[in-house]
N, C-alpha and C positions, 0 to 999 in steps of 0.2 A: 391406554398403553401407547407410550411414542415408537415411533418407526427403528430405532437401536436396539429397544427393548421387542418387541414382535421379531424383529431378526435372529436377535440372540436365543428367545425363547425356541423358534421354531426350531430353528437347528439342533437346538438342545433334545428337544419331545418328538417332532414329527415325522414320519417319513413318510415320502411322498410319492405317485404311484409314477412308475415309466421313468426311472431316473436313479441313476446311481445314488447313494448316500453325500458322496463328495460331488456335491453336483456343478457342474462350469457356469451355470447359468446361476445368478443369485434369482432365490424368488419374491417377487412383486405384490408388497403387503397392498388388499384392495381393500376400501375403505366402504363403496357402496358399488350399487348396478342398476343402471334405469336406460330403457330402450335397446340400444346395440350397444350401449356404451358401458365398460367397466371402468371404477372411475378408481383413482390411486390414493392411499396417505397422503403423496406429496402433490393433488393437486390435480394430475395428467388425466386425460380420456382417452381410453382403447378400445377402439371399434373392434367387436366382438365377430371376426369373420366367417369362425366356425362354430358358434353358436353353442360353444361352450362344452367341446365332445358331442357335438350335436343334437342335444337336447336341445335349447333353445327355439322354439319357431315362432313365441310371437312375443319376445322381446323381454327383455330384465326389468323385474319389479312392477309387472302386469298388476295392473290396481285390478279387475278382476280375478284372478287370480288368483292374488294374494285376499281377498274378502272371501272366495267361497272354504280358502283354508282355513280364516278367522271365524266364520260363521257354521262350519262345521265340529270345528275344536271346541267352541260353548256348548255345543249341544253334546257331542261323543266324539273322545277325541281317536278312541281304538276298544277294540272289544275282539275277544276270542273270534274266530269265522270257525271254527271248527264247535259243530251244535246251534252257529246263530249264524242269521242272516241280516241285512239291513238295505235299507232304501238307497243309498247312493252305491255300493257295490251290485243293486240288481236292476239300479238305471242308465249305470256303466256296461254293463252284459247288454243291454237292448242297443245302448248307439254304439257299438263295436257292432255289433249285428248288423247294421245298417251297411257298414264298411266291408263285412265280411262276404263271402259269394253266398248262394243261397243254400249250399249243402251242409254249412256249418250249422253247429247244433252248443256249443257247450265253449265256456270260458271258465279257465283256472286261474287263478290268480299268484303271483310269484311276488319278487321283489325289486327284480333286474335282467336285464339283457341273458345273463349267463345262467342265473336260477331257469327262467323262459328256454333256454333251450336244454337245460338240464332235463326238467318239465317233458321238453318234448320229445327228446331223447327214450325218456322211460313211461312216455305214455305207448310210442312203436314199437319199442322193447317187448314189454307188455305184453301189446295188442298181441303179438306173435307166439307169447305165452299163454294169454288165456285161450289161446287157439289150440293150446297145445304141438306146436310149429316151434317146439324149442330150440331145433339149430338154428332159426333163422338170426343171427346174432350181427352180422358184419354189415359195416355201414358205406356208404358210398362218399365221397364229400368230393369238393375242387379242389385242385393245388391250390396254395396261396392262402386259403380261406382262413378268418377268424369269427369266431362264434363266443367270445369271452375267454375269463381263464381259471374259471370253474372245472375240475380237473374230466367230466365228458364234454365240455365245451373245447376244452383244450384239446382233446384226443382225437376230433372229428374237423379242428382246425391244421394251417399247413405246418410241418415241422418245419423248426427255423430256431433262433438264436433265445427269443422272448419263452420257448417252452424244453430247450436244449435238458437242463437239469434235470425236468420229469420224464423224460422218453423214456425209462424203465417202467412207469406208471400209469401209462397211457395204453390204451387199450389199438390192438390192429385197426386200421381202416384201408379201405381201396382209395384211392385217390383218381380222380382224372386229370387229364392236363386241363389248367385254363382255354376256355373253347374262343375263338376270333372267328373269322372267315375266313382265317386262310389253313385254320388245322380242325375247323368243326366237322367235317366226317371220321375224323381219325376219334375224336373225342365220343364220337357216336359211337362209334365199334366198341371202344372201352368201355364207354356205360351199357352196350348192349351185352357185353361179356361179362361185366359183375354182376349186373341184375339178372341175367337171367341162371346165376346160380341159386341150387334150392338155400345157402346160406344166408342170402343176401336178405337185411329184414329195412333199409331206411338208406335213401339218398335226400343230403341236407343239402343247400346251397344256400348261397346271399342273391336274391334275384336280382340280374341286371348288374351288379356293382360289384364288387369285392371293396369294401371301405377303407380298412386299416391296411389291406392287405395292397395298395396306393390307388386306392378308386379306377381301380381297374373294369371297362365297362365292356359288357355283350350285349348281343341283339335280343330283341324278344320273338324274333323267329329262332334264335337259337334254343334261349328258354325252352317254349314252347314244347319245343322235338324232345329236349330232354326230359320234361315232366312227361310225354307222351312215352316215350321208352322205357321209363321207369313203372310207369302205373300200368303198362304193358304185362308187367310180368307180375303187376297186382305188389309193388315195391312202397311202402309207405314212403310219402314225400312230405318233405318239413323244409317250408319257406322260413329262413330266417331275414325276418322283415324289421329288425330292431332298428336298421339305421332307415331303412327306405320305405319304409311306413310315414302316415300321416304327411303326406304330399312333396317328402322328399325327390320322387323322380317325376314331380307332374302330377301324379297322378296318386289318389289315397293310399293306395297300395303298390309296387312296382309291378306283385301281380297282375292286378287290373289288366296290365299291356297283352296279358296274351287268357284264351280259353280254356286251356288244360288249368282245373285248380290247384294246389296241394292237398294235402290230407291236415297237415297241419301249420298254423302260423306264429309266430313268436313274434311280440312285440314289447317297445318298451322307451326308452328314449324321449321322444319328443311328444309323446300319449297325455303326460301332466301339466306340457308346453314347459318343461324345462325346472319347475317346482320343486317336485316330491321324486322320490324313484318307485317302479312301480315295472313291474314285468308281468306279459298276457300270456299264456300256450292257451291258443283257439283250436276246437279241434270238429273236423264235420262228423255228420251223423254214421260213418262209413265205421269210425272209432270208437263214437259213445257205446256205439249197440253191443261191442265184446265186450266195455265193461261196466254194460246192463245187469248187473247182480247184486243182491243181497248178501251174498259170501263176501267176508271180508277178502279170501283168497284172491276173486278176479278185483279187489278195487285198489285204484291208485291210492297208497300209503306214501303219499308226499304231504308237505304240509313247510310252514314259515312262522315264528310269533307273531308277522306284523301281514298276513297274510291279509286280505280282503279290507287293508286300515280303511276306514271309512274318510278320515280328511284326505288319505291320498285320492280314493276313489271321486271323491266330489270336485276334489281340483281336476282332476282327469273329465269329469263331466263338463265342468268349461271351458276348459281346453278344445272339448269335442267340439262345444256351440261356437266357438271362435273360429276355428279351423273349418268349420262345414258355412258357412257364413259366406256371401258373397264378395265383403272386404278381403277377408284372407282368402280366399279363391283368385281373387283378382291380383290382390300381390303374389302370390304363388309364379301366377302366368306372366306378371310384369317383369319378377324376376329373372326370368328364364330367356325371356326377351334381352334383355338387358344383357345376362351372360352370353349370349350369342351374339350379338353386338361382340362383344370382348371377345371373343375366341375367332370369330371371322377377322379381326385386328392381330390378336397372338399369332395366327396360320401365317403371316408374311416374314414373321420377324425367323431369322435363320439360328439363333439358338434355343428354339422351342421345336418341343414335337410331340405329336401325338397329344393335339389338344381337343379335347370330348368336354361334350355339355348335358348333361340327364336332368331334366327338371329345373332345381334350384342349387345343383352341385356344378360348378365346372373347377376345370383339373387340367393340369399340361406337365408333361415331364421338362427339367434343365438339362439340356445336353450337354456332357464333359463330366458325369457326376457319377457315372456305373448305373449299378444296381440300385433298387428304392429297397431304402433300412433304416432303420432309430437312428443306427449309427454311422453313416452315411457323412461324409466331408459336407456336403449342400447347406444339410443340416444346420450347420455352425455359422453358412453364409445368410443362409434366411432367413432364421426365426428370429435374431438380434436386431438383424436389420429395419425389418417390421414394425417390433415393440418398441423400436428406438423413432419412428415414424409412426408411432400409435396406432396401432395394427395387429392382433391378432393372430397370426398364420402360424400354426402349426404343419409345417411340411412332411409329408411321409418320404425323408429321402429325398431323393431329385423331385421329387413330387408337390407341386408346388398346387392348392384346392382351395376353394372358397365356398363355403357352407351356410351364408349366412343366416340370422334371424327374417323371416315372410317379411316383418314391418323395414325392413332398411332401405333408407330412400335412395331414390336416382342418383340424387347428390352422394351422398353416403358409399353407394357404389361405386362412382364414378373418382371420388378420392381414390377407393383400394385402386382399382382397376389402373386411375395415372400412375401412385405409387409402384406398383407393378413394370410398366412401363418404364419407369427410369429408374427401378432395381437392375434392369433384363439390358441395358445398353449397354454395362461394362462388359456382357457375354457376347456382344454382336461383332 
């Protein structure tokens, strides 16, 4: 197919997510993908900054990878999980285990980010039901927050523009304000005020990060108080770890950083290294025990066609072995180094602010731009700019982040990070 013809067709058939129908931006037929790079019809290499909605961590067209999905597909490429089981979904449940804290007990299997919290949504639901504690109905969440757009993903996410249309269909939540150090006691009293109504049944948050919502980041002494105040009042807590799992902030899980666990964790993203899609709700032993039954009544009647696919689950198995590895461990912490370099550089320049580094994510806002939105004027200055410099960057708004694939080198970094650099002069 030439490049006229993929244009014309696309427009014709496709529609594409995050993006008006009459879109300003034409889109960019890609032809292949191998390491950081997306490579174009016409030739061009795009270093892949954010790792492709963040799935990505260890690089496009993983020859590993890509064989344990060919070597699974000969043997069984999908099978019912509802009545059967198999060896790569119950080797997948053991190395999640390993990641997981030690009260956990039980993996479900979904298909994505927003199924994973639908999942966990109606596993605390539930829990609060076979309790027979049926008003405990209302959820807790952060401003800002997104959790997909799955419509109780959407419900337990911030109101804003992206979910404007459904707010007749969205179910009440409490919200808190975003917590900082400079309004975290206020934030405290609020979550000390919902939770400790008898209605309150689940406070969800994104630990450490708000992602979409412009990588907006808290302390893990704040974390910490809030999971402590919620299980306080015996308040089911669901980490949503879709983005900051699998060594996003440093560390396997963002949990990790602090003692108090949750009750439940959703995972999904970067679990296949970027492959297949594939969403987790883990849930500890706290949860399984209510719906320890033989009654269909107390059990979770959820379920997927492609639920427990065995080629996704097996790519997800070396993904695991890659990621728990001391190479990727090592580029993880390289990275992280490396964006610190760059943001102790960004902190002199006078049209940045509020520049944060969490593991292998760092983020600065542009100044002159408002608010961080899709729609956002910034928007229009950045992400052209980039792709026209073979580049990547999806800006959230003035929000300018960099999310790369573990494998990208010094070099490789060191390009984005100049390019950077002499985008940000015309603002000085």
């Amino acid at each position: 197919m030439t490049t006229e013809e993929l244009f014309r067709k696309d427009k014709e058939l496709i529609w594409h997510p995050f993006a008006p129908l009459k879109n300003p931006f034409e889109y960019i037929p890609l032809e292949s993908a191998e390491g950081v790079y997306l490579n174009t019809k016409d030739g061009r290499q795009i270093i892949d900054a954010i790792s492709s909605w963040w799935v990505n961590i260890h690089g496009h067209s993983n020859k590993r990878l890509a064989k344990a999905i060919y070597d699974q597909a000969l043997k069984m490429e999908h099978a019912i999980f509802a009545g059967f089981t198999h060896e790569p979904a119950v080797q997948l449940a053991e190395n999640l285990m390993k990641l997981l804290p030690d009260s956990f007990s039980k993996i479900f299997f979904s298909d994505n980010g927003s199924t994973s919290i639908e999942v966990a949504l109606k596993m605390a639901f539930q829990y609060w039901y076979n309790l027979d504690q049926k008003q405990r109905t209302r959820v807790i969440a952060i401003d800002g927050a997104y959790h997909g757009d799955t419509f109780g993903a959407m419900a337990v996410g911030g109101r804003g523009s992206f979910t404007k249309p459904f707010f007749p269909f969205l179910f009440d939540v409490d919200f808190i304000d975003f917590p900082t150090e400079e309004n975290k006691e206020k934030v405290f009293e609020q979550l000390e005020k919902f939770a400790s109504s008898e209605e309150c049944s689940t406070f969800i948050f994104e630990p450490l990060i708000q992602g979409s919502g412009g990588m907006r980041m808290y302390s893990a002494e704040i974390l910490e108080l809030m999971i402590t105040i919620a299980q306080k009042h015996g308040i089911i807590c669901i980490a949503d770890e879709v983005m900051t799992g699998f060594g996003r902030t440093g560390k396997a899980l963002a949990t990790d950083y602090v003692s108090s666990h949750p009750d439940l964790i959703c995972l999904s993203k970067g679990i296949t290294g970027g492959t297949l899609p594939l969403g987790i709700t883990a849930c500890n032993s706290k949860i399984e025990e209510v719906f320890q039954s033989d009654s269909f009544a107390k059990a979770l009647l959820h379920g997927h066609s492609y639920t427990g696919n065995p080629m996704i689950c097996a790519v997800a198995n070396e993904s695991f072995d890659i990621f728990t590895s001391d190479e990727c461990q090592s580029n993880i912490q390289r990275v992280q180094e490396q964006h610190q370099a760059f943001a102790d550089k960004l902190r002199r320049l006078n049209c940045v602010e509020n520049v944060r580094v969490q593991g292998t994510i760092v983020a600065f806002d542009l100044c002159g731009f408002g608010e961080t939105g899709y729609e956002s004027e910034a928007r229009k200055e950045i992400y052209p700019y980039f792709l026209e410099k073979g580049i990547l960057i999806r800006p959230l708004g003035n929000v300018i982040y960099l999310m790369p694939p573990y494998i990208i080198t010094n070099e490789e970094l060191e390009k984005i990070y100049n390019e950077i650099f002499i985008f940000l002069k015309k603002f000085e």
